[in-house]
N, C-alpha and C positions, 0 to 999 in steps of 0.2 A: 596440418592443424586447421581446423574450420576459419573463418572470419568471423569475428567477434563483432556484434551491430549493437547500436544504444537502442536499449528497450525503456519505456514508462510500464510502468503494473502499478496502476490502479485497482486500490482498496476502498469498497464501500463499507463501510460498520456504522453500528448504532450501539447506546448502551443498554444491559441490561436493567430491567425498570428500575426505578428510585435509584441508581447507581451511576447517574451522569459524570458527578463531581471526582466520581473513583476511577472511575473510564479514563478522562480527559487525562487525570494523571497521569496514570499508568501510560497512558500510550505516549503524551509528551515527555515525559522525565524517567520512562523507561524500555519502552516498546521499540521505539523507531530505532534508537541506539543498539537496541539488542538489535534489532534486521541487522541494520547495516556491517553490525561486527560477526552475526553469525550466517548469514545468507550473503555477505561480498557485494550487496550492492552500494552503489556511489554516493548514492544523496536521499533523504527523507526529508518530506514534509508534510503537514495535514493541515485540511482547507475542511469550513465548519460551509456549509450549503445557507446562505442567505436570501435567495431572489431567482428565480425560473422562468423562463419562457417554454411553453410547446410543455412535451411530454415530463410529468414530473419523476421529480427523481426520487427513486425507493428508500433513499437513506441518506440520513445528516450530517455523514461525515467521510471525509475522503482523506486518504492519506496518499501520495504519487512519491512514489520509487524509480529512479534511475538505475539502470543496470546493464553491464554488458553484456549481452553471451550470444550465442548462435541463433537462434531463433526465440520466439515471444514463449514457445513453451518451454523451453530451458529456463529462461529467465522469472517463471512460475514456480516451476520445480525447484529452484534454487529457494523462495521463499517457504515452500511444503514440503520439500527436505532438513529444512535447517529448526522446524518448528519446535524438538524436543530439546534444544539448547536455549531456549529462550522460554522467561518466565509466564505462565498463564494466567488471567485474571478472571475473577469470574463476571466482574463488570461490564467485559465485553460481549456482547448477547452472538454465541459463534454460530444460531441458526439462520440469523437475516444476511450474516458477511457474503459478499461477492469482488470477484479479481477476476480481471482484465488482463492481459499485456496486448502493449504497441509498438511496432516496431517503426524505429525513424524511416522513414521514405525521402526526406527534402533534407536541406541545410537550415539553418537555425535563421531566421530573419530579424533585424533587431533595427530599431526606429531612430 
C-alpha cells in the first residue's frame, strides 16, 4: 500500500456577478461540508484575500483543504472525482476557479 502524505489543495474562486451574497453561503453552509464528506478530505476552510504584497493575486477567495493521499495529484483527483455528489451553484463563477495541491515537506512549526 503506498504512503499516504498530508497534502493542502488550494482553491482560488470568485463569485459570479451580483451574486456575492449567494456565493458566501453556499460555500460556507454548504460547499465545504459536502468536500469533506464526499471527497474524504480532513479539514476546510476559507480565507476572504484582504492585503498583498508583490505579485497580485487573481481571485478573492481561498478556501485550503487538508487531505491525505499518495501524491498532490491524487489528492486533486479526489476533489474532481467526487464533484457529481456535491450540490452546484450557479453563484460560483467556475470559469476563473483554480487548484493547487502541496504536499508537506517539513514538520509543523508552532511558536
Amino acid at each position: 500500500m503506498p504512503e499516504l502524505k498530508n497534502h493542502l489543495v488550494l482553491v482560488l474562486t470568485e463569485p459570479a456577478e451580483g451574486r456575492e451574497a449567494e456565493f458566501n453561503d453556499y460555500y460556507e453552509n454548504t460547499h465545504l461540508d459536502e468536500v469533506l464528506n464526499s471527497a474524504g478530505y480532513d479539514t476546510a476552510q476559507r480565507f476572504q484575500l484582504v492585503d498583498g504584497v508583490g505579485e497580485p493575486c487573481p481571485l478573492p477567495y481561498l478556501a485550503v483543504y487538508k487531505a491525505r493521499a499518495e501524491n498532490a495529484e491524487v489528492a486533486i483527483a479526489m476533489l474532481n472525482d467526487s464533484r457529481d455528489r456535491r450540490q452546484q451553484s450557479k453563484s460560483l463563477n467556475k470559469k476563473t476557479g483554480r487548484i493547487w495541491g502541496f504536499e508537506e515537506i517539513g514538520p509543523k512549526h508552532t511558536g
